[in-house]
C-alpha positions in Angstrom: 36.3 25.8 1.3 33.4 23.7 0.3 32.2 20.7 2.4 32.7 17.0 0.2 31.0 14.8 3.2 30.2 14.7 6.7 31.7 11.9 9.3 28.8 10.3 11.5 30.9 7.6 13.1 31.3 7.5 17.0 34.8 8.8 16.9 33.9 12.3 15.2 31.5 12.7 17.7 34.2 12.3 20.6 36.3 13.9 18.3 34.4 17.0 19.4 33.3 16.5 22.8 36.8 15.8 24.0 40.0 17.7 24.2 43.2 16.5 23.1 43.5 15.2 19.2 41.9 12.1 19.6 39.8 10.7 16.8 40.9 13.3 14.3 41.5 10.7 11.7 38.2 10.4 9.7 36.4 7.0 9.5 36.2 7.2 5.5 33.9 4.2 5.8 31.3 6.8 7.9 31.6 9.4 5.7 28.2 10.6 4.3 28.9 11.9 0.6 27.1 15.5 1.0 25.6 15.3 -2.5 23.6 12.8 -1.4 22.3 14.9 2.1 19.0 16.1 0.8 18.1 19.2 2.8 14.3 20.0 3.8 14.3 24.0 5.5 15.4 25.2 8.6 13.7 24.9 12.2 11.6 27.8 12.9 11.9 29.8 9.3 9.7 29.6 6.4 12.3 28.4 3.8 11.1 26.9 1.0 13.8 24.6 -1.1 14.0 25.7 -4.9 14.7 22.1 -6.0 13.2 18.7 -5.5 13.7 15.7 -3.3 15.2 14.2 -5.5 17.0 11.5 -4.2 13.8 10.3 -1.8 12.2 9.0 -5.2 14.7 6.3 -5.4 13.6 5.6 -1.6 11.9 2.5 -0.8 8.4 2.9 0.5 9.5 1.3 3.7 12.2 3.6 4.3 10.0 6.8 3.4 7.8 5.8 6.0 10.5 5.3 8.5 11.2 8.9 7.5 7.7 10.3 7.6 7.6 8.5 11.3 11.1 10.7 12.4 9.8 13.7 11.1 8.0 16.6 13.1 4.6 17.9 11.4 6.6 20.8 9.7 8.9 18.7 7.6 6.8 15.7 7.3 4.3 18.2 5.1 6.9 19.5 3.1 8.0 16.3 2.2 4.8 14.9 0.8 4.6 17.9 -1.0 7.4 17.2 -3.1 6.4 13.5 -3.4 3.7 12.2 -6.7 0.7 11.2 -4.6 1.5 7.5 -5.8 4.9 6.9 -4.2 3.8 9.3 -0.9 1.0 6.8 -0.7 3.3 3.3 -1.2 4.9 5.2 1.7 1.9 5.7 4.1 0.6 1.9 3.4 3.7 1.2 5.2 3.6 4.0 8.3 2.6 2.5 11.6 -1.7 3.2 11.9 -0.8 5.6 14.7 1.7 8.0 12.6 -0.4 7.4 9.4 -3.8 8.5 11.5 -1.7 11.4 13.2 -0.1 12.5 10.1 -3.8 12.3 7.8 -5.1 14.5 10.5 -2.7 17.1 10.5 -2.7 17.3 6.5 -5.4 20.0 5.1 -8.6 17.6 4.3 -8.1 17.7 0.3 -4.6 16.6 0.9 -5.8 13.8 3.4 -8.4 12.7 0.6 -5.6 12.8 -2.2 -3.4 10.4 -0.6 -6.0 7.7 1.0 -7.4 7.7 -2.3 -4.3 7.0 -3.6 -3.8 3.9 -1.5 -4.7 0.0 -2.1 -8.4 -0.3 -1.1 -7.9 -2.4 1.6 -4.8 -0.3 3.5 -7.1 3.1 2.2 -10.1 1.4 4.1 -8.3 0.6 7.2 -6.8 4.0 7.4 -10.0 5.6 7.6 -11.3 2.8 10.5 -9.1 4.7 12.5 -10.5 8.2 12.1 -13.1 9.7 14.0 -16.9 9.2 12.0 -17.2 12.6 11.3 -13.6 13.3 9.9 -13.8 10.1 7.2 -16.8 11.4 6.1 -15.2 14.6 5.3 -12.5 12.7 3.5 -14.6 10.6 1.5 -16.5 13.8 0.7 -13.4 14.9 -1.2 -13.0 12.4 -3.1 -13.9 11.6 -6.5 -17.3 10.3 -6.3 -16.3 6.8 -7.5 -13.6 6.4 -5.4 -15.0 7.8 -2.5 -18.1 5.5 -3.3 -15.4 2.5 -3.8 -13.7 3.0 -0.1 -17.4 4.0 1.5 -19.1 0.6 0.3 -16.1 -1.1 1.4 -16.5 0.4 4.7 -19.9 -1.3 5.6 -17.9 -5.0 5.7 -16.9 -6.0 8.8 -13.9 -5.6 9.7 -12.9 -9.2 10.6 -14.3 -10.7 7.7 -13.3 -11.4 3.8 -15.3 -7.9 2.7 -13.2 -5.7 5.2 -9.9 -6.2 4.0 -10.0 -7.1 0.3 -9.2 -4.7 -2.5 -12.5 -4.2 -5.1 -10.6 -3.2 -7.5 -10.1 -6.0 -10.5 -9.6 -6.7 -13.8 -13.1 -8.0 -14.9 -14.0 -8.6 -18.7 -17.1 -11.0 -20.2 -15.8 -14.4 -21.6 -16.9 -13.1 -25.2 -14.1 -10.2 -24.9 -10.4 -11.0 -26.0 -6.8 -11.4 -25.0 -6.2 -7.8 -26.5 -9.1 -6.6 -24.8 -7.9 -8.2 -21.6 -4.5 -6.9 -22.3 -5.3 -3.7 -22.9 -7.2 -3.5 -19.2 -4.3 -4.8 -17.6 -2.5 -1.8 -19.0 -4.9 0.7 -18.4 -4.5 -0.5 -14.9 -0.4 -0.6 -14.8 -0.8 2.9 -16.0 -2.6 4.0 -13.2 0.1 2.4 -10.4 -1.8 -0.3 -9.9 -0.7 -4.0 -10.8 -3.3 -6.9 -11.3 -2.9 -10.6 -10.3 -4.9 -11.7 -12.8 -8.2 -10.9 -15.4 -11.2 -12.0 -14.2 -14.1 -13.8 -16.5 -17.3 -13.4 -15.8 -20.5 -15.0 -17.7 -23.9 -12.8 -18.6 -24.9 -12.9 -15.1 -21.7 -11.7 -14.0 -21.1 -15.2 -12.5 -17.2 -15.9 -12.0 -16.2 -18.2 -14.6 -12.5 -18.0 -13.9 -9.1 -16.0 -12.7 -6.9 -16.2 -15.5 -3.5 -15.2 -14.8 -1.8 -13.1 -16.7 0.9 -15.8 -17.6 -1.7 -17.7 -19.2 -2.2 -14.6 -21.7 1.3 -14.8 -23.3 1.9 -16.2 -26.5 -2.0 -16.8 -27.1 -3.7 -15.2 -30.2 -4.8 -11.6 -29.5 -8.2 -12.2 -31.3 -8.9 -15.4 -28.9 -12.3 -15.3 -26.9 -11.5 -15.6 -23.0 -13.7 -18.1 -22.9 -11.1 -20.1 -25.1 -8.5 -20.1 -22.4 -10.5 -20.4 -19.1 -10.0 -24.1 -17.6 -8.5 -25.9 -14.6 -6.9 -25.7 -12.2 -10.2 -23.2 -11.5 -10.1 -20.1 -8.7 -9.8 -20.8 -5.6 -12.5 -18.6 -3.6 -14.3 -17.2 -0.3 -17.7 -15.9 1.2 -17.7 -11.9 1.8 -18.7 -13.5 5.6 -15.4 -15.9 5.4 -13.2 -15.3 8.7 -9.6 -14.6 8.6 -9.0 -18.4 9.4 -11.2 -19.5 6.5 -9.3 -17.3 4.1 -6.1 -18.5 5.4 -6.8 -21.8 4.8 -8.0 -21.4 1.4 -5.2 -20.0 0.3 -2.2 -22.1 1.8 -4.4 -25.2 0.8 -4.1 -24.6 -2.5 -1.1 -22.9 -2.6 -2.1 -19.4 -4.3 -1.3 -16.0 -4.4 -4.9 -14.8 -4.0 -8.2 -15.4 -3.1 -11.5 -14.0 -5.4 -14.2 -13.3 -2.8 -18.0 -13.4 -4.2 -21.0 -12.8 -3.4 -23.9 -15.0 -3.0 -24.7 -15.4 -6.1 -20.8 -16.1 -7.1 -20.4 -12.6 -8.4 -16.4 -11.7 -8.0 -16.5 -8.5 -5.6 -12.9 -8.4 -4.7 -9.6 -10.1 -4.4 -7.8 -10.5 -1.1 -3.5 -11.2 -2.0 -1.2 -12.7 0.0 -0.1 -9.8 1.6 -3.4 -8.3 2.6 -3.4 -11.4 4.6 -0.2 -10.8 6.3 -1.0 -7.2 7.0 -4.7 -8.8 8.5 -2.6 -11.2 10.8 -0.5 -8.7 12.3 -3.3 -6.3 12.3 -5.2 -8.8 14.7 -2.4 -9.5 16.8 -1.6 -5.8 17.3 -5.3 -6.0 19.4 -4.3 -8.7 21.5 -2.4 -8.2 25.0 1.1 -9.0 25.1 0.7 -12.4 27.1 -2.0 -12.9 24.9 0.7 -12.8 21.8 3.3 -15.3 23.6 0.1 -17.7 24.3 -0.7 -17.9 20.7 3.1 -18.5 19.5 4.1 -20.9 22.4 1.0 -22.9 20.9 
């Protein structure tokens, strides 16, 4: 006899803590299909599964790192094994910073480094905040050197301002290069898992001249200069010193997606998106006290 589902509803559980024959109709609408049970070893033996997880690919990050949360250190290991470091990482940029922190400790170090380095720059940045000095170091020491140079340079921002939580990763191309050239970036950087809001021109100085989205590129000659298609409405920007509030209200002022922050000499340095402001909001009011929180909303 071979098992085709298993029951989780209330009434097969009383069905089996009760005597009598109550509840020994099935709930069909409770019924768990058992192809789709993915098994990941037994408690206390070293049983390795022959095949894949499959079915967690089709998982959404969020839910893998509701999963990743449930599990013990065991399982949670085995199950970023069978993961590509990309989708294990969307995962742990949506753990809570205590199970991510917990769960980057317990992982052998070239693991750790793997997966952080696999994360945006921002989330990748604020997950190594939490560590101890002494055990980022040794992540970023395992790192490529670019990208642990990347996260480590990021690192020296505060915090609380513009620097700490953008991403420095961008699209960035002279005005004298092309739409095919600018396309063909954008792909290089799609191939990688990564998916820019926009191409970013730059003069000889490597002065921002503008953030054109990628909209803008369709239909426009392949061999046109960038220079040709720059123009209003112009890119909305921030200090690397800007506050959270400053950012904030750049960006719902003009009604963008994104910010560019640059330097003082209006070099682009990095992009902060409208999630990476959400993320910094809840991150700040995680630090507050609770009657702190109902303050701030009852205002």
């Amino acid at each position: 006899m071979a098992a085709g589902g298993v029951d989780v509803s209330l009434a097969s559980l009383l069905r089996r803590v009760l005597p009598g024959g109550w509840g020994r109709r099935p709930s069909p609408s409770q019924v768990l299909d058992w192809s789709s049970i993915q098994p990941f070893g037994v408690p206390g033996e070293s049983v390795r599964l022959r095949r894949g997880h499959t079915e967690l690919h089709r998982m959404r990050a969020a839910d893998l790192a509701d999963l990743l949360e449930s599990l013990g250190r065991a399982e949670r290991r085995e199950l970023l094994e069978g993961l590509e470091p990309e989708t294990a990482a969307d995962a742990l940029e949506e753990m809570n910073p205590h199970d991510l922190n917990d769960l980057l400790r317990d992982a052998p170090v070239q693991q750790a480094a793997d997966l952080v380095a696999a994360m945006e720059s921002d989330e990748a940045v604020e997950a190594l905040r939490e560590m101890p000095e002494e055990e980022r170091s040794e992540l970023l020491d395992a790192m490529s050197e670019v990208r642990g140079a990347e996260l480590g340079a990021l690192l020296e921002y505060d915090e609380e301002t513009a620097g700490g939580y953008m991403t420095s990763r961008l699209v960035r191309l002279h005005s004298e290069r092309t739409v095919a050239d600018a396309i063909a970036a954008v792909r290089a950087d799609a191939a990688r898992g990564e998916t820019p809001a926009g191409v970013v021109v730059v003069d000889d100085d490597g002065a921002l001249v503008d953030d054109v989205s990628l909209v803008e590129l369709l239909g426009v000659d392949p061999s046109t200069p960038l220079g040709r298609v720059v123009g209003a409405p112009w890119p909305v920007t921030v200090p690397l010193g800007a506050g959270l509030e400053d950012v904030v209200e750049r960006m719902t002022d003009n009604r963008g997606s994104s910010v560019l922050v640059v330097d003082d000499r209006n070099r682009p340095v990095g992009r902060i998106l409208a999630d990476d402001v959400v993320d910094a909001l809840v991150h700040q009011d995680d630090r507050r006290w609770p009657w702190q929180r109902r303050a701030g909303s009852a205002s």
